[in-house]
HTML snippet that shows the backbone in 3Dmol.js (N, CA, C, O; Angstrom):
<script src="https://3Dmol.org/build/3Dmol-min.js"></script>
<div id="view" style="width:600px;height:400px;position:relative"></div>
<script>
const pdb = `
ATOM      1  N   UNK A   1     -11.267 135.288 210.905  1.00  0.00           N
ATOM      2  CA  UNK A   1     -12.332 134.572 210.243  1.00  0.00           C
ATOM      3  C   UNK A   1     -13.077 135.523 209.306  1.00  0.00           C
ATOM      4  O   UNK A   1     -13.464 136.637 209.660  1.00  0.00           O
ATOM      5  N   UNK A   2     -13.248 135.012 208.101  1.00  0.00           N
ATOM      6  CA  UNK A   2     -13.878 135.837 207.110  1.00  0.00           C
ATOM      7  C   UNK A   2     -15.290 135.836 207.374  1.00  0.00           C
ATOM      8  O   UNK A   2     -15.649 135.063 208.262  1.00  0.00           O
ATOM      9  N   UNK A   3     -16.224 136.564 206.773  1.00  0.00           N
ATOM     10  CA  UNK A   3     -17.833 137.216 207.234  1.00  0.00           C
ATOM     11  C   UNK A   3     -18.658 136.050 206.830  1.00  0.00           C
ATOM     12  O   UNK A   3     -19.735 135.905 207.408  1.00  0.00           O
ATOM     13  N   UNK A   4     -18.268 135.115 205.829  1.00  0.00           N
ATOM     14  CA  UNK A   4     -19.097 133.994 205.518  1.00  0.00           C
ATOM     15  C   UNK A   4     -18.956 132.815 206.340  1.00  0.00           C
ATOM     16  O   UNK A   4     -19.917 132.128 206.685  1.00  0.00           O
ATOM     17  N   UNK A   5     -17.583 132.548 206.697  1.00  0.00           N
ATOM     18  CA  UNK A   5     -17.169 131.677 207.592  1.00  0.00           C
ATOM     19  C   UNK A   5     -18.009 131.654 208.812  1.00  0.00           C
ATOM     20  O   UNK A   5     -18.446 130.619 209.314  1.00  0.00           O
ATOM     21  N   UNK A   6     -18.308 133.412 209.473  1.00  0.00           N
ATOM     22  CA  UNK A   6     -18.830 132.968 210.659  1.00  0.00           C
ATOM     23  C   UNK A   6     -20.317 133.128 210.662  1.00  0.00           C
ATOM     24  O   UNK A   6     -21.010 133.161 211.679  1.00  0.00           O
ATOM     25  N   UNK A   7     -20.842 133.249 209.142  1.00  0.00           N
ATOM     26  CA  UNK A   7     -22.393 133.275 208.728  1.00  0.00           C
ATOM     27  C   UNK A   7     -22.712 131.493 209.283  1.00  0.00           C
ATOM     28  O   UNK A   7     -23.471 130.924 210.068  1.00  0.00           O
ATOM     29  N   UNK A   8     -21.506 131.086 208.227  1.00  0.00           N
ATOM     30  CA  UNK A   8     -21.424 129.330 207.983  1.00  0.00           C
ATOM     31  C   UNK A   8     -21.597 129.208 209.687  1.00  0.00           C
ATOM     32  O   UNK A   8     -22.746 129.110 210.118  1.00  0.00           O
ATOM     33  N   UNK A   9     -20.605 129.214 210.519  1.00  0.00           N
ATOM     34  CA  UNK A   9     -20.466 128.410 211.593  1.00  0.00           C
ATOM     35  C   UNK A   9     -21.946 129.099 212.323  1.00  0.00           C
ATOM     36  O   UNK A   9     -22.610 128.355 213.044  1.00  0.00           O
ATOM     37  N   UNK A  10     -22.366 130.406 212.113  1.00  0.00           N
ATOM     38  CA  UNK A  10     -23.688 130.558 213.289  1.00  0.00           C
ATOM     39  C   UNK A  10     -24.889 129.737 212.666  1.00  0.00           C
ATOM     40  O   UNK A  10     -25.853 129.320 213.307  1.00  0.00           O
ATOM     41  N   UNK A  11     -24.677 129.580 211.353  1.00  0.00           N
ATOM     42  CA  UNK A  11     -26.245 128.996 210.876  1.00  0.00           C
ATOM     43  C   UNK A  11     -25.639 127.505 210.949  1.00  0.00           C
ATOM     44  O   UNK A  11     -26.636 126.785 210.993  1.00  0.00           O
ATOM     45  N   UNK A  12     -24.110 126.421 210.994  1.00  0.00           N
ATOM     46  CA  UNK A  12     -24.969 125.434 211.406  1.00  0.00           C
ATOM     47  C   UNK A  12     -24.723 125.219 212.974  1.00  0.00           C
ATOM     48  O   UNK A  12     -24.510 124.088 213.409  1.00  0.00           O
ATOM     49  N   UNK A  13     -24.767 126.556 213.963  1.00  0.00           N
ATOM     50  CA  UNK A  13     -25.324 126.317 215.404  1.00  0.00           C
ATOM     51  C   UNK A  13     -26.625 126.217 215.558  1.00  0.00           C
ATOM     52  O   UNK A  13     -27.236 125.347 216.179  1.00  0.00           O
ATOM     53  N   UNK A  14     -27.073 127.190 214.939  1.00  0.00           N
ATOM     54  CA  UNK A  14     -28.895 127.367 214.484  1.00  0.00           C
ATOM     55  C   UNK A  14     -28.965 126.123 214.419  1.00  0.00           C
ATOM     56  O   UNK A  14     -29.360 125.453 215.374  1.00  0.00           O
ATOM     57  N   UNK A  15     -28.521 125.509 213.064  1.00  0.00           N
ATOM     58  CA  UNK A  15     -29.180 124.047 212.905  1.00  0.00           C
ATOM     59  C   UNK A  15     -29.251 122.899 213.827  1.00  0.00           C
ATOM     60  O   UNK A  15     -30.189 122.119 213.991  1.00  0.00           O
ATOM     61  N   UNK A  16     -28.092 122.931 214.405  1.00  0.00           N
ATOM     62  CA  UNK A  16     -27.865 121.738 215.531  1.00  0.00           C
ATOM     63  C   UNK A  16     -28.583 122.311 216.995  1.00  0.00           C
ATOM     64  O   UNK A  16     -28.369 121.685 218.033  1.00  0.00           O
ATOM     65  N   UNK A  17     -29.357 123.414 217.002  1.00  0.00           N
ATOM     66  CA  UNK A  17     -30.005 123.433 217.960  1.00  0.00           C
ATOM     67  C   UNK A  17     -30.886 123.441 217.992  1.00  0.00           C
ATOM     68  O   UNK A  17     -31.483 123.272 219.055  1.00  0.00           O
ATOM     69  N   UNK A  18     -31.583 123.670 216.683  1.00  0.00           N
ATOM     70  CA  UNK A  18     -32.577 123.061 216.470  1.00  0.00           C
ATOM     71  C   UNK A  18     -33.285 121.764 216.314  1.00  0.00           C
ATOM     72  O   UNK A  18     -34.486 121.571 216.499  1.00  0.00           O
ATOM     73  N   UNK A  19     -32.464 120.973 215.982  1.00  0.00           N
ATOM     74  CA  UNK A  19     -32.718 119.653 216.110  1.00  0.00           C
ATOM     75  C   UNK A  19     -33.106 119.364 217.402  1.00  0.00           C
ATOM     76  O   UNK A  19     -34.071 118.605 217.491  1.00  0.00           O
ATOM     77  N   UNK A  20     -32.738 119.665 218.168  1.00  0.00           N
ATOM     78  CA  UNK A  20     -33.512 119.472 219.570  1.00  0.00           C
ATOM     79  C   UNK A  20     -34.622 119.857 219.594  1.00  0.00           C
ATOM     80  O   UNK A  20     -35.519 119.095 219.952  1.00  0.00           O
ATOM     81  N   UNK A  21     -34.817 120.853 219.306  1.00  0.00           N
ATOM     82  CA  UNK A  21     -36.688 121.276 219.116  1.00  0.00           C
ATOM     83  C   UNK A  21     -37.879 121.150 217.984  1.00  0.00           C
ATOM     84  O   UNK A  21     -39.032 121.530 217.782  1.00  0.00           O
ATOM     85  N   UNK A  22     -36.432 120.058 217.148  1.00  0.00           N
ATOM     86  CA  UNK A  22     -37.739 119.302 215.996  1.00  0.00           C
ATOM     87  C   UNK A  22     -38.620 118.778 216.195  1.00  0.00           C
ATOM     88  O   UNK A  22     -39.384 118.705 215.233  1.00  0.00           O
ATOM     89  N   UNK A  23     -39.076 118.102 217.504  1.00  0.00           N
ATOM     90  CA  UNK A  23     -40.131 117.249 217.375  1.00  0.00           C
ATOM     91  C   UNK A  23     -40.867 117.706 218.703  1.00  0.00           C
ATOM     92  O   UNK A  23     -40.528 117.753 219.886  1.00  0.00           O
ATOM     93  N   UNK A  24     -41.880 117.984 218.086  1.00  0.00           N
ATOM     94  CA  UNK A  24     -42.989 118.585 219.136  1.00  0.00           C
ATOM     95  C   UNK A  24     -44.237 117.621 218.726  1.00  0.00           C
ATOM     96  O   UNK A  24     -44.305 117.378 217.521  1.00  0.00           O
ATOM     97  N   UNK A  25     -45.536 116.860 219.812  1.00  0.00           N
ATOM     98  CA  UNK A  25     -46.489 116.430 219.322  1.00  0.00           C
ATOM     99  C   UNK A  25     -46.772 115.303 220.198  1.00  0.00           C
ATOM    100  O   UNK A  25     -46.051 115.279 221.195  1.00  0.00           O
ATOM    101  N   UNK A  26     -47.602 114.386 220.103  1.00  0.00           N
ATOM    102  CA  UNK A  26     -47.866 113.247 220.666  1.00  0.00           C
ATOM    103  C   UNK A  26     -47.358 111.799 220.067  1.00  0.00           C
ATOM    104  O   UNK A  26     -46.546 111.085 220.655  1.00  0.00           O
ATOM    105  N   UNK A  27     -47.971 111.479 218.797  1.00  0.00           N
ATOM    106  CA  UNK A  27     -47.685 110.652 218.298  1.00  0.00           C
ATOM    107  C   UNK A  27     -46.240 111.078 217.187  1.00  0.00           C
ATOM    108  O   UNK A  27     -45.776 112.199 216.980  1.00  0.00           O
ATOM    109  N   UNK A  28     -45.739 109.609 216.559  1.00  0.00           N
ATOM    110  CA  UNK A  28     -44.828 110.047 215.872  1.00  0.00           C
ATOM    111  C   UNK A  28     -44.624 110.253 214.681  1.00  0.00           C
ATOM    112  O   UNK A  28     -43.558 110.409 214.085  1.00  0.00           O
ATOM    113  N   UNK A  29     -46.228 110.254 214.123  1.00  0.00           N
ATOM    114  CA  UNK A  29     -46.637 111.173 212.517  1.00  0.00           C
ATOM    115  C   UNK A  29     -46.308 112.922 212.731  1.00  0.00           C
ATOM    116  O   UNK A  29     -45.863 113.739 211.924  1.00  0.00           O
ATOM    117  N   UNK A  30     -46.760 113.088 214.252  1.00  0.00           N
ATOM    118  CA  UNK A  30     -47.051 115.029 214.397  1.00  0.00           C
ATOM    119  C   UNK A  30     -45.501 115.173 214.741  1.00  0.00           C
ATOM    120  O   UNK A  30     -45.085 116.264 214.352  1.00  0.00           O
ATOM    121  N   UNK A  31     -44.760 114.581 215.207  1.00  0.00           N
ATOM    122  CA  UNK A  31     -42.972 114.593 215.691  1.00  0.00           C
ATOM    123  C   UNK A  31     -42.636 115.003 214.398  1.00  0.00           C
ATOM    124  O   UNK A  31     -42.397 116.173 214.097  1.00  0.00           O
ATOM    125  N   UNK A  32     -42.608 113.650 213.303  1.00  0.00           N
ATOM    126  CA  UNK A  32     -41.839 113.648 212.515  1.00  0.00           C
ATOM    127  C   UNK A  32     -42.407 115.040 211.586  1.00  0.00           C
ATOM    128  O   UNK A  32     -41.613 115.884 211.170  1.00  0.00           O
ATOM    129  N   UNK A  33     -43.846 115.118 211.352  1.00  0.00           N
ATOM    130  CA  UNK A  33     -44.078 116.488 210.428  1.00  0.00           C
ATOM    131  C   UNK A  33     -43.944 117.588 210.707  1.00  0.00           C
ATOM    132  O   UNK A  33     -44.033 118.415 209.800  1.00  0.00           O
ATOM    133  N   UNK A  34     -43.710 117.976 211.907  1.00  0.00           N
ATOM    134  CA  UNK A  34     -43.370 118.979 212.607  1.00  0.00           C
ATOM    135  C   UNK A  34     -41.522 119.345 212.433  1.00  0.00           C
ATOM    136  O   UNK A  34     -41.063 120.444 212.121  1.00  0.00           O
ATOM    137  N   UNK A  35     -40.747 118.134 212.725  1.00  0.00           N
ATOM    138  CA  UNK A  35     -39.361 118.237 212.637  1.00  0.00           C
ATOM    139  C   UNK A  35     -39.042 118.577 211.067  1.00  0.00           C
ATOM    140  O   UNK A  35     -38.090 119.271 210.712  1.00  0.00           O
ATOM    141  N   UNK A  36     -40.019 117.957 210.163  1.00  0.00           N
ATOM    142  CA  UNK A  36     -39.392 118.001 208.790  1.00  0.00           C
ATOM    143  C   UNK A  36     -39.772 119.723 208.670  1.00  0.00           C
ATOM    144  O   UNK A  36     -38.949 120.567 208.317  1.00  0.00           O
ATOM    145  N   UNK A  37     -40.863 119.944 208.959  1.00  0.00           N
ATOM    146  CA  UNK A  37     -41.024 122.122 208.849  1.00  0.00           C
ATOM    147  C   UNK A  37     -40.312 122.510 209.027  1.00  0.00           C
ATOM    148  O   UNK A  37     -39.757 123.046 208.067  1.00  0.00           O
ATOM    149  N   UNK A  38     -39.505 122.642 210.673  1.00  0.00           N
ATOM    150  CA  UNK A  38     -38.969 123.397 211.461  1.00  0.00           C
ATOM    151  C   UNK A  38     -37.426 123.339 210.637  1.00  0.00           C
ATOM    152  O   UNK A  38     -36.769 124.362 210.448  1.00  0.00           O
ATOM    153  N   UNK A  39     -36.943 121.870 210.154  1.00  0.00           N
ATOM    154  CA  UNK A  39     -36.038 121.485 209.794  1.00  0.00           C
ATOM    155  C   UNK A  39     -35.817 121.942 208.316  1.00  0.00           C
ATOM    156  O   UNK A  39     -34.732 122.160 207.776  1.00  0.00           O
ATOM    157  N   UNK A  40     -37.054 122.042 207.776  1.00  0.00           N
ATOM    158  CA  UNK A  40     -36.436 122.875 206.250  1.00  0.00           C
ATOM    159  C   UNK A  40     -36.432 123.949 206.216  1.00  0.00           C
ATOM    160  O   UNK A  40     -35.623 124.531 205.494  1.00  0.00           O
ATOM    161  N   UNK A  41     -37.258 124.569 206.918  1.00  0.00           N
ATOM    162  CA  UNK A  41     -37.462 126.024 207.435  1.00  0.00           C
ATOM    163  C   UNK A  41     -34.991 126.654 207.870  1.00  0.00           C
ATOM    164  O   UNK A  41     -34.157 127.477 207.491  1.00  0.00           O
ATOM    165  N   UNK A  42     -35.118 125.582 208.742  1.00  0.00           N
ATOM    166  CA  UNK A  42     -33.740 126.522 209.403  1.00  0.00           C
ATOM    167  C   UNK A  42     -32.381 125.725 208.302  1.00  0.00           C
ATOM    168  O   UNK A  42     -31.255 126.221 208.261  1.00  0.00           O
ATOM    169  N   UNK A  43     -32.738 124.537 207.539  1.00  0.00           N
ATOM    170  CA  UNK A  43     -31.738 124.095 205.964  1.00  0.00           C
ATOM    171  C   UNK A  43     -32.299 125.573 205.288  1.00  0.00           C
ATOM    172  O   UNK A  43     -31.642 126.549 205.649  1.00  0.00           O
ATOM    173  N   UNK A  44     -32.999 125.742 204.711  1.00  0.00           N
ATOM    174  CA  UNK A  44     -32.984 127.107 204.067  1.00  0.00           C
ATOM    175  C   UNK A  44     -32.354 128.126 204.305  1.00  0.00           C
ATOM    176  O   UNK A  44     -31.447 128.717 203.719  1.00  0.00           O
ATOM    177  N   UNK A  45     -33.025 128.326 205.415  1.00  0.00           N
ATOM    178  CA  UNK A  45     -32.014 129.543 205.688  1.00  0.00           C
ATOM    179  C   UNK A  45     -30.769 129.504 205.852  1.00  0.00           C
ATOM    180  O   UNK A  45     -30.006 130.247 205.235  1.00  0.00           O
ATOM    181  N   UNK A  46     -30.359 128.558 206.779  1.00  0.00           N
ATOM    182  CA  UNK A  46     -28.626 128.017 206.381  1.00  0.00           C
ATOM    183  C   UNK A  46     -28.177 128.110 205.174  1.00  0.00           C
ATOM    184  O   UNK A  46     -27.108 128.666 204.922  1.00  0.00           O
ATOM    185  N   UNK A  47     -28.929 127.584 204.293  1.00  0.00           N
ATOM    186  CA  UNK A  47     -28.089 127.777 203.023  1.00  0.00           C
ATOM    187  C   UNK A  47     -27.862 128.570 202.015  1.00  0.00           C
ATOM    188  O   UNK A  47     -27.091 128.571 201.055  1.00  0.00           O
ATOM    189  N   UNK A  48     -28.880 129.405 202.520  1.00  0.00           N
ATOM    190  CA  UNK A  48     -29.278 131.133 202.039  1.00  0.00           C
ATOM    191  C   UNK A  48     -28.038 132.049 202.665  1.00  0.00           C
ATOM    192  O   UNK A  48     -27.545 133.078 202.203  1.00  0.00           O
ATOM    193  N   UNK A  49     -27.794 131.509 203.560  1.00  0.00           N
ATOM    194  CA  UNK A  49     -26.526 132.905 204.513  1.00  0.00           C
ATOM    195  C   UNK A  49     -25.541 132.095 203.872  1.00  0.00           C
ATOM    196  O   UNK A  49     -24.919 132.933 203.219  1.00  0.00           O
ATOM    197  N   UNK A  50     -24.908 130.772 203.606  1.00  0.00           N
ATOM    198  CA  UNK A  50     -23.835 130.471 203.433  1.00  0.00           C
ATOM    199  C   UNK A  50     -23.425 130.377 202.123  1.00  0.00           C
ATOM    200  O   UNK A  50     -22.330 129.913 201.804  1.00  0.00           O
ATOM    201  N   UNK A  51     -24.636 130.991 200.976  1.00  0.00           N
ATOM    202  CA  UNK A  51     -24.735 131.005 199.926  1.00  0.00           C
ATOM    203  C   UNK A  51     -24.486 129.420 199.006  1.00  0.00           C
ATOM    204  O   UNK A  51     -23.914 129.104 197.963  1.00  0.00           O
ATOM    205  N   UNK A  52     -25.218 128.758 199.993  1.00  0.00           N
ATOM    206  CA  UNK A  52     -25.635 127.076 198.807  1.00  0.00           C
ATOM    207  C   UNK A  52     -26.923 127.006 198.228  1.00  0.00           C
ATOM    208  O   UNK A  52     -27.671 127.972 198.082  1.00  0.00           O
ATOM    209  N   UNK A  53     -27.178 125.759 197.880  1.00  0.00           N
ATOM    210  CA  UNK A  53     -28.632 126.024 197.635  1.00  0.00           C
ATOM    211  C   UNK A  53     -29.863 125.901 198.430  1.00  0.00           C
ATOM    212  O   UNK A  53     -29.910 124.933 199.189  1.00  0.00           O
ATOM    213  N   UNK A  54     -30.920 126.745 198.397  1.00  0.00           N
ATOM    214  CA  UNK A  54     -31.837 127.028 199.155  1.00  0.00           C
ATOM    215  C   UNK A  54     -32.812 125.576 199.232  1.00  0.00           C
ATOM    216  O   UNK A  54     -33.287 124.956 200.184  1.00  0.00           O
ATOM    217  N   UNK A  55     -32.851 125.386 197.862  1.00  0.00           N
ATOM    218  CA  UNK A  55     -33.734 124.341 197.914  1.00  0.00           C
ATOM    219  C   UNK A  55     -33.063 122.535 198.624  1.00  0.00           C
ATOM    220  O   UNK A  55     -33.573 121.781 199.453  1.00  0.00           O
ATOM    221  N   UNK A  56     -31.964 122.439 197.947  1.00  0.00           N
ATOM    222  CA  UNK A  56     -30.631 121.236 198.526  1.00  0.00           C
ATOM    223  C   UNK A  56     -30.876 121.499 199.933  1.00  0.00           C
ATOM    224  O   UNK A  56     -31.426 120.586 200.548  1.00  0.00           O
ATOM    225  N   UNK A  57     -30.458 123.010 200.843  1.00  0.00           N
ATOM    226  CA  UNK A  57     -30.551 123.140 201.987  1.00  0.00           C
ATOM    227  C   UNK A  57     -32.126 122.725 202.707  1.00  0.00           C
ATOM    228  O   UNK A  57     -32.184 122.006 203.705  1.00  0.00           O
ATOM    229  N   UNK A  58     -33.134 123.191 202.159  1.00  0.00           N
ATOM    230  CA  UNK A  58     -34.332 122.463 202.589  1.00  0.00           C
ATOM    231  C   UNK A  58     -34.871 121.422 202.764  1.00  0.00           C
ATOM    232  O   UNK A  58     -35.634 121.109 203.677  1.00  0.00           O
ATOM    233  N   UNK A  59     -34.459 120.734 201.776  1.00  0.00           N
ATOM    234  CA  UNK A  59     -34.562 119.094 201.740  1.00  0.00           C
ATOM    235  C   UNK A  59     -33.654 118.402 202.633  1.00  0.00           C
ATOM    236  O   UNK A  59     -33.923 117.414 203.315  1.00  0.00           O
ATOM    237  N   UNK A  60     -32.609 118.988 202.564  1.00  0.00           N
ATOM    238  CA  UNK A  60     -31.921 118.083 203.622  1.00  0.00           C
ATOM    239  C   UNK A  60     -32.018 118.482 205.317  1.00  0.00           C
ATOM    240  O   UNK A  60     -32.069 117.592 206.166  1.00  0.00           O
ATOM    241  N   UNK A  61     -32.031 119.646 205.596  1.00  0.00           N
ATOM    242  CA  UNK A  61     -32.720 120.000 206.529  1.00  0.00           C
ATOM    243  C   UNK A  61     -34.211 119.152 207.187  1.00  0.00           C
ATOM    244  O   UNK A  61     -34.272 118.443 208.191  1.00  0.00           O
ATOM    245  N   UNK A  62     -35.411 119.555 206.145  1.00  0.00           N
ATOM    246  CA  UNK A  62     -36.806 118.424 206.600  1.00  0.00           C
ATOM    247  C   UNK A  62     -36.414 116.928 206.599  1.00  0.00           C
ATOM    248  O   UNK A  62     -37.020 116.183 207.369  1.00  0.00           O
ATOM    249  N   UNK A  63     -35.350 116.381 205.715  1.00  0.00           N
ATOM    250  CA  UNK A  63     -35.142 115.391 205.923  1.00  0.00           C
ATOM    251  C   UNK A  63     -34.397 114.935 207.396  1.00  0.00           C
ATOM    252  O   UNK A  63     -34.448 113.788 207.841  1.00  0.00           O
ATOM    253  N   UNK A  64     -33.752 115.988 208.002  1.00  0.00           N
ATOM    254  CA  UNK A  64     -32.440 115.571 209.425  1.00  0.00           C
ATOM    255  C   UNK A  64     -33.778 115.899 210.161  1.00  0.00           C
ATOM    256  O   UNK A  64     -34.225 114.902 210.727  1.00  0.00           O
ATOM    257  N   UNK A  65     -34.665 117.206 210.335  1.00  0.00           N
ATOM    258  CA  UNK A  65     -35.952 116.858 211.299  1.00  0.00           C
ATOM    259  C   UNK A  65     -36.998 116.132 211.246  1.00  0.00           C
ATOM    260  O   UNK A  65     -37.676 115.977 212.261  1.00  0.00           O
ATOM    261  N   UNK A  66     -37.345 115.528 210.023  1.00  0.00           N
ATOM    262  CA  UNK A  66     -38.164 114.579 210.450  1.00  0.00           C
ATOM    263  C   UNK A  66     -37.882 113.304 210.732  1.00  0.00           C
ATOM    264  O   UNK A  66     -38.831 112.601 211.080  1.00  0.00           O
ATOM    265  N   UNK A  67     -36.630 112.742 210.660  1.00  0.00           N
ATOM    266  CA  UNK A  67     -35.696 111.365 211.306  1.00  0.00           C
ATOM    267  C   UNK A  67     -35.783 112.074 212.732  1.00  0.00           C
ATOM    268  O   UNK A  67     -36.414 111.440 213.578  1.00  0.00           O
ATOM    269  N   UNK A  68     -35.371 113.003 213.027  1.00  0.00           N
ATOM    270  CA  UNK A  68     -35.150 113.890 214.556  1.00  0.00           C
ATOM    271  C   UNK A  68     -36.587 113.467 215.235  1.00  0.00           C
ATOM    272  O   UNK A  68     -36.518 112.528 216.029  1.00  0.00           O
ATOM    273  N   UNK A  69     -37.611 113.930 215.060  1.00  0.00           N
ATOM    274  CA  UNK A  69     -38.921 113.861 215.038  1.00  0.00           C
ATOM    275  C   UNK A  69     -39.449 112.512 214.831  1.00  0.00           C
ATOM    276  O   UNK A  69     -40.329 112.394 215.684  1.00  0.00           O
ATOM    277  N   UNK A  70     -39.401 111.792 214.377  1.00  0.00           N
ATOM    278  CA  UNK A  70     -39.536 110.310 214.114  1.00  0.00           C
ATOM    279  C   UNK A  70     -38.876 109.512 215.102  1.00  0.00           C
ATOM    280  O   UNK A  70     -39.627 108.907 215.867  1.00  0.00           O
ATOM    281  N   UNK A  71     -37.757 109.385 215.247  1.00  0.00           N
ATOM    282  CA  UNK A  71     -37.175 109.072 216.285  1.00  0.00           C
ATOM    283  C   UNK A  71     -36.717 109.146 217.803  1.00  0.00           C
ATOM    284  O   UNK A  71     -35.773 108.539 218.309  1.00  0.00           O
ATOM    285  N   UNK A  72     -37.666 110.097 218.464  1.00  0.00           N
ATOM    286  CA  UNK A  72     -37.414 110.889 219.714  1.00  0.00           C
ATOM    287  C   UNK A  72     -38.554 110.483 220.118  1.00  0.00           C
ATOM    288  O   UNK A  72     -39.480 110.232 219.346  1.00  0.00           O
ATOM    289  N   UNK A  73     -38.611 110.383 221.281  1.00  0.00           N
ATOM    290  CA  UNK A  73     -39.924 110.016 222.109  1.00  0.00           C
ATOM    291  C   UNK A  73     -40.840 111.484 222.653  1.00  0.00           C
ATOM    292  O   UNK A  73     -40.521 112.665 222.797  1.00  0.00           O
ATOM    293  N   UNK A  74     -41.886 110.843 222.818  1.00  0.00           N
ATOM    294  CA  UNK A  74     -42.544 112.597 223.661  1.00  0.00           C
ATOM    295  C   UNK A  74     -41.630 112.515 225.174  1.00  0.00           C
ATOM    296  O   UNK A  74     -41.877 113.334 226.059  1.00  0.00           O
ATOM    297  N   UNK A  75     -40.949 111.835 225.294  1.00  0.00           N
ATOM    298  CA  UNK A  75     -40.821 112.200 226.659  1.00  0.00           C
ATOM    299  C   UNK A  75     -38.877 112.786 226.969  1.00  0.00           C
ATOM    300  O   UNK A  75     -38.214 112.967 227.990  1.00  0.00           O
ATOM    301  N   UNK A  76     -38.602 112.898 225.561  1.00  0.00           N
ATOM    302  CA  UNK A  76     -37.288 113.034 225.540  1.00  0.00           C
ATOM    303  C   UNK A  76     -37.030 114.911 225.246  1.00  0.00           C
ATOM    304  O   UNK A  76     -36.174 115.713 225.621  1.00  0.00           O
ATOM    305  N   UNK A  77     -38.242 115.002 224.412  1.00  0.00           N
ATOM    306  CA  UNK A  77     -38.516 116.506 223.710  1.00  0.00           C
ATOM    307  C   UNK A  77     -40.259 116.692 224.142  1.00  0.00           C
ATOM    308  O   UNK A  77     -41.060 115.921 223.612  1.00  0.00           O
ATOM    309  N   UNK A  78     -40.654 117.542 224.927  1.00  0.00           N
ATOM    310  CA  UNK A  78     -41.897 117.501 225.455  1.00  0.00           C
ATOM    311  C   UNK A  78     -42.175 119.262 224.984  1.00  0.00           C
ATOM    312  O   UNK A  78     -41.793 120.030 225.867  1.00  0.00           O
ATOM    313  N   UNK A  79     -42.859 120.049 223.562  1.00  0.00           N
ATOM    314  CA  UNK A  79     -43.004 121.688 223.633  1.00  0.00           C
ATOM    315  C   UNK A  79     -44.747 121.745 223.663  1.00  0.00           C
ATOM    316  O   UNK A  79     -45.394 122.695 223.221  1.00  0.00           O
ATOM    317  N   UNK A  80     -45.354 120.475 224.303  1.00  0.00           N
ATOM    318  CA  UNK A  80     -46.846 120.623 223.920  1.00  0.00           C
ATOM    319  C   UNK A  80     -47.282 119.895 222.680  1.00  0.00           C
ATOM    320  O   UNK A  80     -46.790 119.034 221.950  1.00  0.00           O
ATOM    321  N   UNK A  81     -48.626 120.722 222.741  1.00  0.00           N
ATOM    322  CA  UNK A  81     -49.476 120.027 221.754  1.00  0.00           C
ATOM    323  C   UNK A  81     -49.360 121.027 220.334  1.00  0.00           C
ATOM    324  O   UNK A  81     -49.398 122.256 220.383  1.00  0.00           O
ATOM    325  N   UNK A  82     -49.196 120.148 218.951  1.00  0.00           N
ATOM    326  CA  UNK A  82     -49.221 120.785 217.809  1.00  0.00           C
ATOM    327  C   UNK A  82     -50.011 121.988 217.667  1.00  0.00           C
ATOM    328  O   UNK A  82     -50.530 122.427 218.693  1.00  0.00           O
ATOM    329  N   UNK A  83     -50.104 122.303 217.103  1.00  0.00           N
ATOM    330  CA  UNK A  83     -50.695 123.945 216.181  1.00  0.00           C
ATOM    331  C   UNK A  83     -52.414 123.433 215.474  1.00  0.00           C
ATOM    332  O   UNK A  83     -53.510 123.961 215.287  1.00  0.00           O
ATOM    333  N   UNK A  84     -51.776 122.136 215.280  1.00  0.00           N
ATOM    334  CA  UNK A  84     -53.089 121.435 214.206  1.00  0.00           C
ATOM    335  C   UNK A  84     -53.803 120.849 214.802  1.00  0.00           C
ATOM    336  O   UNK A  84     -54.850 120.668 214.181  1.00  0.00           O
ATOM    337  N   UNK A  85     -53.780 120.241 216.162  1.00  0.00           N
ATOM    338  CA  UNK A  85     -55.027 119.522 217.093  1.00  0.00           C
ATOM    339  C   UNK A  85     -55.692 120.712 218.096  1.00  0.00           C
ATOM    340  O   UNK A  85     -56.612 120.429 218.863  1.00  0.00           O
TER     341      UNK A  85
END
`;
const viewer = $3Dmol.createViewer("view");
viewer.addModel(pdb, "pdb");
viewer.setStyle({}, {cartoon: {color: "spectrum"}});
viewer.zoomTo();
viewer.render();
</script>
């Protein structure tokens, strides 16, 4: 396996494990804004190591965590209370 290949495959493990820890919060405004951060935060960087685009990778990233986050219950993903309350 070539050095990008296994950049590619560790950053999208990063990503898919993160999705589990997109949504932190009570209601499902703080889920979903929380998943879309965390989620463009780790599309960036994914797409920074695999050499795509940073910004393409961000957007689509906040976009997969805040559906993640939007859609998950507090009781499915429970990390506490936001940063902002």
């Amino acid at each position: 396996m070539t050095w990008r290949l296994r950049l590619a495959a560790l950053a999208m493990a990063l990503s898919v494990s993160t999705l589990g820890l997109a949504a932190c919060g009570s209601s499902t405004s703080d889920r979903a804004l929380s998943g879309a951060g965390i989620g463009a935060g780790v599309g960036a960087v994914g797409a920074g190591v695999t050499g795509g685009s940073i910004l393409g990778g961000a957007a689509l990233g906040g976009a997969a965590g805040a559906a993640t986050g939007a859609l998950t219950d507090e009781d499915d993903v429970d990390l506490g209370k936001p940063i902002w309350d």
